[in-house]
C-alpha positions in Angstrom: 0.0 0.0 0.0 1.2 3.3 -0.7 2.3 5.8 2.0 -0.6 8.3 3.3 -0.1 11.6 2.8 -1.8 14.1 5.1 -1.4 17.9 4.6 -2.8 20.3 7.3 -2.4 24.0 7.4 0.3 26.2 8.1 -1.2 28.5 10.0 -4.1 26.9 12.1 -3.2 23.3 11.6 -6.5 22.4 9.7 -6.6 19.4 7.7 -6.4 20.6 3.7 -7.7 18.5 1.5 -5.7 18.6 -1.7 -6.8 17.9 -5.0 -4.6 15.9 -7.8 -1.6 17.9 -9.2 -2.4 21.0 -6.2 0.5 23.0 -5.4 -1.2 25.6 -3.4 -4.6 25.3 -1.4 -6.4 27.8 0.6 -7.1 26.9 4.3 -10.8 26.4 4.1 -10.8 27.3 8.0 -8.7 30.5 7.9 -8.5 31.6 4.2 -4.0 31.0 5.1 -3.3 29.8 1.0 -0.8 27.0 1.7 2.3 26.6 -0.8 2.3 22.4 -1.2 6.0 20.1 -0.5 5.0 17.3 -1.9 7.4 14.4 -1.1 9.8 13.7 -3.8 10.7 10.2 -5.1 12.7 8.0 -2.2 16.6 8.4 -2.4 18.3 4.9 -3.1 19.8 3.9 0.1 23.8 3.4 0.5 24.8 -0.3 0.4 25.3 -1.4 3.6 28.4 -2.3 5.2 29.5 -5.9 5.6 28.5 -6.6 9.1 29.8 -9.1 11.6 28.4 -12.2 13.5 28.1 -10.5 16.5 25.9 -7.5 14.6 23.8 -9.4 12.8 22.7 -11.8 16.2 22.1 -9.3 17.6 19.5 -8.1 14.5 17.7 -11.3 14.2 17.2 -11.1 17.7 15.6 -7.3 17.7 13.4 -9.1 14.8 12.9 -12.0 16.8 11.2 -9.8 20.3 9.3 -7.3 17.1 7.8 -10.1 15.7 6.6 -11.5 19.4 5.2 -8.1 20.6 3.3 -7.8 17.3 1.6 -11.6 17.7 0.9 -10.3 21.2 -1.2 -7.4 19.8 -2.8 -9.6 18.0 -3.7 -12.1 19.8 -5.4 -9.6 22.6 -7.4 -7.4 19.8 -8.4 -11.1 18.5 -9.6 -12.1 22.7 -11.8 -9.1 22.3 -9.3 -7.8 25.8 -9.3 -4.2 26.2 -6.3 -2.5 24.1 -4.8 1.5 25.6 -7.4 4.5 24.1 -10.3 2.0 23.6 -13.8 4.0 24.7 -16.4 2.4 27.7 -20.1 2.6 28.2 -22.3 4.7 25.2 -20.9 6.8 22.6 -22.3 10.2 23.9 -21.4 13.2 21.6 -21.5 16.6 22.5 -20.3 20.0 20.7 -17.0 21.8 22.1 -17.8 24.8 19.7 -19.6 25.9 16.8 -18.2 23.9 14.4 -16.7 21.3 16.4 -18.4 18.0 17.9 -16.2 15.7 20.2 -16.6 12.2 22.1 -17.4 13.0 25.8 -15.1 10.6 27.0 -12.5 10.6 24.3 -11.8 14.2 22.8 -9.7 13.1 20.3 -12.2 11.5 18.6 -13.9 14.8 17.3 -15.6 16.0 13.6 -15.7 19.4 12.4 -18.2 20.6 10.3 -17.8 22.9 7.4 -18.7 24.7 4.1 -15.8 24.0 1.5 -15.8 24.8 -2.2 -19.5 24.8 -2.1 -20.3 21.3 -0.2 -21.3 20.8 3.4 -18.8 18.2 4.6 -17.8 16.9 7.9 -14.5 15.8 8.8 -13.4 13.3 11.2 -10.6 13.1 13.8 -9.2 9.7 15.3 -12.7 7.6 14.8 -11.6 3.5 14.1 -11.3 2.9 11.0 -14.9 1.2 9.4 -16.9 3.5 12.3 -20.6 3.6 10.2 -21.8 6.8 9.9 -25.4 8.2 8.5 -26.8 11.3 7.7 -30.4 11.4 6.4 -30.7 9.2 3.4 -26.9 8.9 3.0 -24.8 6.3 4.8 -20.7 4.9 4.8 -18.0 4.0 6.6 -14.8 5.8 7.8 -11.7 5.3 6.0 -9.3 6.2 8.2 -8.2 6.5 11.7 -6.3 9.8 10.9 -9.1 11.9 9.1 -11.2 10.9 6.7 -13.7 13.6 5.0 -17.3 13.2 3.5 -19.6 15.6 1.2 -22.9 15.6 2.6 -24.6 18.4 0.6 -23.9 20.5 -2.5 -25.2 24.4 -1.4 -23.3 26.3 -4.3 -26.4 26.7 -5.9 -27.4 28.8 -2.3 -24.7 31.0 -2.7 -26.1 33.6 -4.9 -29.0 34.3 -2.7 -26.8 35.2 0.2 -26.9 39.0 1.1 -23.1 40.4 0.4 -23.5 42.5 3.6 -24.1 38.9 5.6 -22.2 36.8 3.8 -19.8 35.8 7.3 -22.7 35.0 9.4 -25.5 33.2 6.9 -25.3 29.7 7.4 -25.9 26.9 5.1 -26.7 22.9 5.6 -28.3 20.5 6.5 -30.9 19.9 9.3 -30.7 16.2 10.1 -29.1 14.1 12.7 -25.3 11.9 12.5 -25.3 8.9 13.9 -22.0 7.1 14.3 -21.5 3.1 15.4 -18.0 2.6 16.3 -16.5 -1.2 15.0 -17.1 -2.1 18.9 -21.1 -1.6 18.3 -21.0 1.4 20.4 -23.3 4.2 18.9 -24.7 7.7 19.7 -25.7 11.0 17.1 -26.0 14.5 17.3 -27.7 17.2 15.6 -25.8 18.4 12.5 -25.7 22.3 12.8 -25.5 24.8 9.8 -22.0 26.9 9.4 -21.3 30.2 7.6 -19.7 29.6 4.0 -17.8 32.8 4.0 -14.2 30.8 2.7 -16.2 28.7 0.3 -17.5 32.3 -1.2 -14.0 33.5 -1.8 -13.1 30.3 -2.9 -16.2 30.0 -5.5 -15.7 33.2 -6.5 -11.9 32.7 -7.4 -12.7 30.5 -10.4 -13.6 33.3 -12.5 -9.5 33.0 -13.1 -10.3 30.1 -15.1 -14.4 30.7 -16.5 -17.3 32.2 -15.5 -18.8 31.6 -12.0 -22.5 31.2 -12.7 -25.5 30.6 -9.4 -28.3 29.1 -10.0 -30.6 29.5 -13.0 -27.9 32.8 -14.5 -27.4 32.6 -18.1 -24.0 33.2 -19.4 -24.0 36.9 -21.0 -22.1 40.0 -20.0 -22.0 42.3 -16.7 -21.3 45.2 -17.5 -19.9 47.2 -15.3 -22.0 48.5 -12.2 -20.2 46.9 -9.6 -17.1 45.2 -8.6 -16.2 42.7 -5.7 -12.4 42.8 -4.4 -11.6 39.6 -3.2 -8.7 39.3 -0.4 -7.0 36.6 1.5 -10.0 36.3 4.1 -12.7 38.8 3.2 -13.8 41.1 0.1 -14.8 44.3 -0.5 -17.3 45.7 -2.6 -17.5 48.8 -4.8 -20.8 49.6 -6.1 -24.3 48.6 -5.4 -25.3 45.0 -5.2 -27.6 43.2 -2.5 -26.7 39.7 -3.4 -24.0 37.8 -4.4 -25.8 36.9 -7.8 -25.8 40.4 -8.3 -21.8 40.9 -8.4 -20.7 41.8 -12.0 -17.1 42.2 -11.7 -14.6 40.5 -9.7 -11.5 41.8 -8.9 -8.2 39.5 -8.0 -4.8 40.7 -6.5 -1.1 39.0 -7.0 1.8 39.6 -5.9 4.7 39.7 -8.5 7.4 37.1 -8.0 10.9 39.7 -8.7 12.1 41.7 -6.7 12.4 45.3 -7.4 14.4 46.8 -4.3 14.9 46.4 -0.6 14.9 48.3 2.3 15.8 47.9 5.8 13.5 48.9 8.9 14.6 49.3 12.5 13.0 50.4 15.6 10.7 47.0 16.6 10.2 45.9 20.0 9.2 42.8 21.3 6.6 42.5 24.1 8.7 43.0 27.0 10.6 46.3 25.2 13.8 44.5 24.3 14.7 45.5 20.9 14.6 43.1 17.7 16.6 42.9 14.9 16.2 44.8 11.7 13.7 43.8 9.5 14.2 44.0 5.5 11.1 44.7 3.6 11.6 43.0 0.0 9.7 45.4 -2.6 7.4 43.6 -5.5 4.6 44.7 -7.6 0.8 43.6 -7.2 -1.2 42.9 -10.1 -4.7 43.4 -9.6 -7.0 41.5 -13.1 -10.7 42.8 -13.2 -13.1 40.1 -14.6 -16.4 39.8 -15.6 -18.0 37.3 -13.1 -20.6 36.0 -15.7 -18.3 35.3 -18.4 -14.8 35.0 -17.3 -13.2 37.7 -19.4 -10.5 40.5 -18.4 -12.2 43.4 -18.1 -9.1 45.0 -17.2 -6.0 44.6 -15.3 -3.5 47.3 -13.8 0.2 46.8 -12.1 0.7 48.7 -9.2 3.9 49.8 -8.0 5.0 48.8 -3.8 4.3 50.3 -0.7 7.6 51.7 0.5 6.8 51.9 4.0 8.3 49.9 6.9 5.5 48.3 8.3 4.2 49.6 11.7 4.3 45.9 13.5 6.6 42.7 12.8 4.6 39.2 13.0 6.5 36.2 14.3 5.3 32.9 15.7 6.9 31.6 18.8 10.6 32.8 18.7 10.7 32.4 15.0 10.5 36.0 13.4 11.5 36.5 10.1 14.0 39.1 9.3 12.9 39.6 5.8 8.9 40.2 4.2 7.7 41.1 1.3 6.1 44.5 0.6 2.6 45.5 1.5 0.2 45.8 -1.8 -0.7 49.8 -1.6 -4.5 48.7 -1.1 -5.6 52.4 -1.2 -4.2 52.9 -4.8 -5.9 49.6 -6.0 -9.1 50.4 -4.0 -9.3 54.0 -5.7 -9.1 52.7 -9.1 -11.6 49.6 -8.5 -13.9 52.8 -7.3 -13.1 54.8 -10.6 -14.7 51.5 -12.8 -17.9 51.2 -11.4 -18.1 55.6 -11.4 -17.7 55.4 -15.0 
């Protein structure tokens, strides 16, 4: 069997799920767009050295005790004894946050629940593998003892009625029970709640790079050119008037340029308990920002804009890691200012 890969997020630590030939993917938890290592192919190992009597007793005997421990294992999962981490009395489920569900008496057996790329999924933590699961009408099993993830319910088509001015807090979903049956016969359930689909938006909306993004029932025809939605990292912005989200015309998409056009060194940052830091270098690149028309997928128009030269007010670092060089900042006034002079038009 092939080795397992499982990817999880820089940033928060979420699982990613990662489609075929992905090289980045965008946290569906925090919005954090993840640049993929995938493992390359295995290095031949050196030959190894001849060995001597001695050494290689001593290997079959390490073998030897491996091989017993394992049969041990065995034989007590196949007596049906008690084995480290296994759950007692009823599978009683509970919810530890909003999106969260865990086992009462086992937390790391948990699910979260979530809107991602338009389908209502739930994914599940440390559950045995072949733990039944059913929702409604639909029914399986659970693949892995690491995470395994399953599409419940396509809401895509529910996008475009949601109000642009709500879109972080109108929730989407199902309304119908889990029930779970662990391999051990234990069982419980819980009522499935309804989560916001704010990343799902941004990462709906993103397609336009590659066609148009059409809700429910929209024929394909052009815009025009009475509004425009900004999309960011974790939010967007709109400029215009639009209620709905079927009622965007133009979408708006930032990059940052890869070269580097200058550098510039910043000093003065503190750390929390006033001891100074090192001097920070601020890298300076361009930001392209493409306009394009939601409903067809063409470039409407696209503008380079030149960096922000300032040395950021604060300096970010995780634990005692801080970096001592970043890139730029985009100048978000300048691109925000022109996005406002297409829909004035």
């Amino acid at each position: 069997m092939s080795p397992v890969n499982v990817y999880h997020c820089q940033r928060c630590i979420a699982p990613l799920e990662v489609p075929p030939g992905s090289r980045t993917i965008v946290c569906r938890y925090c919005g954090t767009h993840n640049e993929l290592r995938r493992p390359g192919p295995p290095e031949a190992a050196p030959r190894p050295a001849a060995t001597s009597s001695r050494t290689r007793a001593a290997i079959l005997l390490g073998v030897a005790i491996a091989v017993a421990v394992a049969a041990s294992v065995a034989v007590l999962v196949t007596r049906g004894v008690r084995v480290p981490g296994s759950l007692r009395g009823p599978l009683e489920l509970e919810w530890s946050n909003e999106r969260k569900f865990v086992v009462k008496s086992d937390e790391a057996l948990n699910g979260e629940v979530s809107i991602f790329e338009g389908s209502y999924q739930i994914t599940f933590h440390g559950f045995p593998e072949g733990t039944r699961w059913k929702v409604a009408e639909k029914s399986g099993r659970i693949e892995s003892d690491i995470y395994d993830i399953i599409k419940l319910e396509n809401v895509e088509g529910q996008l475009g009625k949601i109000p642009i001015a709500r879109y972080r807090d109108y929730l989407l979903g199902p309304k119908a029970k889990l029930a779970l049956e662990l391999p051990s016969g234990q069982a419980g359930s819980i009522e499935l709640r309804q989560v916001d689909a704010a990343m799902s938006i941004l990462s709906v909306l993103e397609r336009v790079k590659n066609g148009p993004v059409l809700f429910e029932g929209e024929p394909k025809q052009d815009s025009g050119q009475r509004n425009v939605l900004l999309l960011e990292t974790a939010s967007m912005k709109l400029f215009g008037q639009a209620v709905l989200l079927q009622d965007v015309d133009l979408v708006a998409i930032t990059r940052r340029l890869p070269e580097i056009k200058g550098r510039k060194t910043c000093t003065g940052y503190k750390d929390r308990a006033g001891d100074p830091l090192p001097d920070l270098t601020v890298r300076f690149k361009e930001t392209e920002t493409t306009v394009l028309d939601r409903r067809t997928g063409a470039v409407v128009q696209k503008k380079i804009f030149p960096p922000d030269e300032e040395c950021p007010m604060f300096r970010f670092s995780i634990g005692g890691d801080r970096e001592r060089e970043q890139d730029s900042y985009a100048p978000t006034r300048d691109i925000e200012s022109w996005l406002s002079s297409l829909v004035q038009r």
